[in-house]
C-alpha positions in Angstrom: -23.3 -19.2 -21.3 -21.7 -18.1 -24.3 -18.5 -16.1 -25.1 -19.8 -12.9 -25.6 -22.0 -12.3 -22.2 -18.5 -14.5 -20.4 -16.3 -10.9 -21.8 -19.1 -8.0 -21.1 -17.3 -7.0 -18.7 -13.9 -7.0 -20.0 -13.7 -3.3 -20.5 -14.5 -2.4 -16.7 -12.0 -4.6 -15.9 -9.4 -3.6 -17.6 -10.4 0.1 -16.3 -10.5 -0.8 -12.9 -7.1 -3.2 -13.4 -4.8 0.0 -14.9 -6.6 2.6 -12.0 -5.3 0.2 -9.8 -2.0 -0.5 -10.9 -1.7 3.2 -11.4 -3.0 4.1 -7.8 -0.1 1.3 -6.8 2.5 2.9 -9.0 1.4 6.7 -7.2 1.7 5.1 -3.7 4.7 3.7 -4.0 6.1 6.8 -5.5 5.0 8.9 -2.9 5.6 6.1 -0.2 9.6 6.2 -1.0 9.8 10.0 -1.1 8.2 10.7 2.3 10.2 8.1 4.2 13.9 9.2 4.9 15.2 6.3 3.8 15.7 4.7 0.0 14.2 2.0 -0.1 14.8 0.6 -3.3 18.9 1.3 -2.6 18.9 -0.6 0.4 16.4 -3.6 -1.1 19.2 -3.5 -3.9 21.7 -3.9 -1.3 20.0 -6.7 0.5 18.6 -4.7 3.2 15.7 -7.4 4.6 14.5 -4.6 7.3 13.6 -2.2 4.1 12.2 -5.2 2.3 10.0 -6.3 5.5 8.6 -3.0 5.8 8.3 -1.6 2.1 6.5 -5.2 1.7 4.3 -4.3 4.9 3.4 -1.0 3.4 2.5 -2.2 0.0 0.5 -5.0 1.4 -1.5 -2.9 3.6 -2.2 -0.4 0.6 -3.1 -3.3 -1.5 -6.0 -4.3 0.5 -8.2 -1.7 1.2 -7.7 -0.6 -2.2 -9.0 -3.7 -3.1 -12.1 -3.8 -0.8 -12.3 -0.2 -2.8 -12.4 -2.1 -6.2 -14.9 -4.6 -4.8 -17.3 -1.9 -2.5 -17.3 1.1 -5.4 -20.0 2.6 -6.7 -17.9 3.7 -9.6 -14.6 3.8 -11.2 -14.1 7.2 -9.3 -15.5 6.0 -5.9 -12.6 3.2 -6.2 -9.9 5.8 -6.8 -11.5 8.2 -3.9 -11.0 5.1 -1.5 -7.8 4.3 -3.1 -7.0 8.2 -2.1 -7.7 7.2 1.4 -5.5 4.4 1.8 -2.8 6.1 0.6 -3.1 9.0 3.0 -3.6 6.4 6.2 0.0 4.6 4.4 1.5 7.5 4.5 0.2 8.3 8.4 1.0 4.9 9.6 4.7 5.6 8.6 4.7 9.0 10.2 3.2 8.2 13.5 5.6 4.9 13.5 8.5 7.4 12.9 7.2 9.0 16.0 7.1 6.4 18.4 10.3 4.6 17.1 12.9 7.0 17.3 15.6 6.5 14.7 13.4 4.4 12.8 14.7 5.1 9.2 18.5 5.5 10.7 17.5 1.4 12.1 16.2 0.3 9.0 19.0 1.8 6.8 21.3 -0.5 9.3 19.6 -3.5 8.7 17.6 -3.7 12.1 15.1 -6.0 11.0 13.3 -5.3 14.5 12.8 -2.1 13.0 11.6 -3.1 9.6 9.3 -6.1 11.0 7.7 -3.3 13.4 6.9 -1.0 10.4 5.8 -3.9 8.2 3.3 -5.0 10.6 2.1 -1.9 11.8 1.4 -0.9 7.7 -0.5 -3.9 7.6 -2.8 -4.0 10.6 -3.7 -0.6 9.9 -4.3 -1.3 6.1 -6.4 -4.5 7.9 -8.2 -2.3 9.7 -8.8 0.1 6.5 -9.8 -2.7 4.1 -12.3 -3.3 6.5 -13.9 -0.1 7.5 -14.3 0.8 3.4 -17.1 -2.6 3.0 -19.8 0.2 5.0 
């Protein structure tokens, strides 16, 4: 195989690449402005509870967004999909909010109970996600 037909694809990856990093970038973004809590002041600070659950979040983004790159049809099937993880991240943390009262006031404390219990929760769902997008 020679150079030229090893780097045909080089161009969709690079496309696919930056539309992910850019759907990470936007989901982070968004991520930290719905919580009530800053995470990236309290990671600053050593907080390991907004560390645990920021990672948990990001982590279960990450991986349906790539079963997204892997399943699409297209570049804008992959960002549709990436669309949809984002919106079940930002759920998981709402409905967690709901059934663990105080649960921004305990992360801001350190509680890594708290944090660990977000993290996971992020990333069975985003599990669960990845999943469901390879049909």
């Amino acid at each position: 195989m020679d150079m030229m037909t090893s780097l045909a694809g080089i161009g969709a990856f690079f496309a696919y690449f930056a539309a992910a990093l850019g759907a990470e970038a936007i989901f982070l973004a968004l991520y930290m402005a719905v919580t009530r809590h800053d995470e990236a002041a309290l990671i600053r600070a050593g907080n390991v509870a907004a560390a645990v659950s920021l990672a948990g979040a990001v982590v279960g983004f990450t991986l349906p967004l790539a079963s997204a790159m892997v399943n699409a049809a297209s570049l804008l099937d992959m960002i549709v999909w990436a669309l949809v993880a984002l919106v079940v991240q930002l759920a998981v943390y709402l409905i967690a909010g709901a059934f663990l009262r105080g649960l921004s006031q305990r992360i801001e404390t350190g509680d890594l109970a708290a944090g660990i219990s977000l993290g996971t929760a992020s990333l069975a769902v985003g599990i669960l996600n990845a999943a469901a997008m390879t049909y």
